[in-house]
C-alpha positions in Angstrom: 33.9 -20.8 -73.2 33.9 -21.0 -70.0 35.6 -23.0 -67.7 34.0 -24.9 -64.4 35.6 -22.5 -61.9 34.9 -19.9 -64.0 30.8 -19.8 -63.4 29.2 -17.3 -61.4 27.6 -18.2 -58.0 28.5 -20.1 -54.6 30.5 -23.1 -54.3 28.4 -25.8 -51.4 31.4 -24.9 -49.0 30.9 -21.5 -49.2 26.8 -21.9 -48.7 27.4 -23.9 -45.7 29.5 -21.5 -44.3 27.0 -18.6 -44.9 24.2 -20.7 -43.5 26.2 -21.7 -40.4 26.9 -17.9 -39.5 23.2 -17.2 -39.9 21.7 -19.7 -37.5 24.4 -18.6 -34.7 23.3 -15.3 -35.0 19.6 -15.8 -35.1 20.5 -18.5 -32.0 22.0 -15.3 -30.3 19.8 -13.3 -30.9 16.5 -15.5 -29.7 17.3 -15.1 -25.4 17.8 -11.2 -26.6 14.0 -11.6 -27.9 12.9 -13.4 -24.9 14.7 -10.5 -22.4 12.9 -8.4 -23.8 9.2 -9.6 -23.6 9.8 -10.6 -20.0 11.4 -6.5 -19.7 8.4 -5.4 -21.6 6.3 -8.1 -18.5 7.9 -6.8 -15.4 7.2 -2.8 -16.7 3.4 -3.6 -17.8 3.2 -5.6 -14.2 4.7 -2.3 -11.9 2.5 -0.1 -14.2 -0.6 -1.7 -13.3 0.5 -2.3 -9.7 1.0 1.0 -9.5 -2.3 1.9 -10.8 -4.0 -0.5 -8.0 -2.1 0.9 -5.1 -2.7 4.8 -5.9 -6.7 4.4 -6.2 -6.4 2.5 -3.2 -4.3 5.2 -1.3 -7.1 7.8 -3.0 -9.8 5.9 -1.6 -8.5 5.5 1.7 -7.6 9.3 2.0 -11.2 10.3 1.2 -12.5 7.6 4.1 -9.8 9.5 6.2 -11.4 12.8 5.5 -15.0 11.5 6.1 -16.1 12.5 2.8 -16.9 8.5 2.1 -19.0 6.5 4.5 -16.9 2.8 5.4 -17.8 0.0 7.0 -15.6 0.5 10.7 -13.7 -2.5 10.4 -12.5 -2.3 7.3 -9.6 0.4 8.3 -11.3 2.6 5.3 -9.8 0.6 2.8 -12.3 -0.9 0.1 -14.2 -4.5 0.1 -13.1 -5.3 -2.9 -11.0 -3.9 -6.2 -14.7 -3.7 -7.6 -15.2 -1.0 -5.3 -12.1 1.1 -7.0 -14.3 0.4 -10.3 -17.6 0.9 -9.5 -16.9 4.4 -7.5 -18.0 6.1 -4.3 -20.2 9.0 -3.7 -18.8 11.7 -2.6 -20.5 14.6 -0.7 -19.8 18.1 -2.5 -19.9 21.4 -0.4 -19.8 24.9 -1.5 -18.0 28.1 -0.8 -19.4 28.1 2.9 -18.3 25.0 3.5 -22.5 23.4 3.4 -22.9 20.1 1.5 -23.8 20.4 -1.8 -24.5 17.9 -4.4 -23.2 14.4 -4.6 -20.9 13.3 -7.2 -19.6 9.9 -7.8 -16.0 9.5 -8.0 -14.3 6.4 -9.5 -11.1 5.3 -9.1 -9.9 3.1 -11.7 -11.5 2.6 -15.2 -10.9 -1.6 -15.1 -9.3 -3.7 -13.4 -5.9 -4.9 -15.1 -5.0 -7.6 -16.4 -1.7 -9.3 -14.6 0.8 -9.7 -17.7 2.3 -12.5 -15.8 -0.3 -14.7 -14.6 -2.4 -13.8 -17.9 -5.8 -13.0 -15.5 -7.5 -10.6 -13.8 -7.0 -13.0 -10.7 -4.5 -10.6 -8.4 -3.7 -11.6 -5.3 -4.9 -9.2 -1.9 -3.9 -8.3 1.3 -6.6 -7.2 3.7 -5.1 -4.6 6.0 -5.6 -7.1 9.5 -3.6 -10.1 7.7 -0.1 -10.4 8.2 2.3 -8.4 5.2 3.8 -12.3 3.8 0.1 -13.4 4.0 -1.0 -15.6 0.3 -4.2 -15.9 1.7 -6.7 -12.9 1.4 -8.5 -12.6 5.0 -11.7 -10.7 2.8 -11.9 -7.7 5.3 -10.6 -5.1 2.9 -8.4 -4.3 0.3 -5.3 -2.9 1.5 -2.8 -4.6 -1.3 -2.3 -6.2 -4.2 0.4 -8.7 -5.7 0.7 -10.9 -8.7 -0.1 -13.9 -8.2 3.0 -15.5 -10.5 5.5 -17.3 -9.2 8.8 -16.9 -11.5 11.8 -14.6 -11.0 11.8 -11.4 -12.3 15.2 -10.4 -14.1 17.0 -8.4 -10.8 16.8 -11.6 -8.8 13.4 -11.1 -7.3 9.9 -12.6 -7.1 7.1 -11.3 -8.7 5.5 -11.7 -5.7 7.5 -9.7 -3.6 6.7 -6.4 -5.8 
């Protein structure tokens, strides 16, 4: 027969004890969780920044080379980021150097998404307003920002990017 101390399991101490250790840890490990969605924010947010600001440059280098007709005051930058979207039409020329057909060339497939405001809503920079501008002077599209406020894990705005 077996005795009380004798039986097989856990006593209540020894549960406690086991339960304690596994709430610190999952407690530990929940900032590790946030770190890394906020990591996983900030790379999705230089990615698409990126994105913006190279069909920008391409846009502005084919206004540069006159192969693009722009309006003259806006720099040759676009109106809008629809503009990167929609496309241009671009003047072709053959071997000889003659025009040729015309092709449309677009520059981004969609607009993304800002991971940190959650919208399409980016924040733009007209090349004539001043670089700390928050308000878009509607000229032209020479950069783009995010439109979020909050700190980014180095220290810096989101903003600032």
């Amino acid at each position: 027969m077996l005795r009380k101390h004798d039986r097989p399991g856990f006593t209540l101490i020894e549960m406690i004890i086991t339960l304690s250790l596994v709430a610190v840890l999952a407690l530990s490990a929940l900032p590790l969780g946030k770190m890394a969605v906020k990591r996983g924010n900030e790379i999705e947010l230089q990615r698409a920044l990126r994105l913006m600001r190279e069909a920008i440059d391409a846009y502005k280098k084919l206004a540069d080379e006159k192969k693009i007709e722009v309006e003259e005051d806006t720099e040759g930058y676009p109106l809008t980021l629809e503009d990167l979207v929609k496309g241009v039409e671009v003047q072709e020329k053959d071997a000889k150097g003659k025009a040729g057909a015309k092709k449309t060339v677009k520059f981004l497939r969609r607009i993304p998404k800002d991971p940190m405001t959650d919208s399409y809503d980016w924040g733009l920079r007209s090349y004539q307003d001043e670089f700390d501008s928050d308000v878009w002077g509607e000229e032209n599209v020479y950069d783009v920002y995010t439109k979020s406020q909050a700190v980014a894990l180095d220290g810096t705005k989101y903003t600032d990017w």
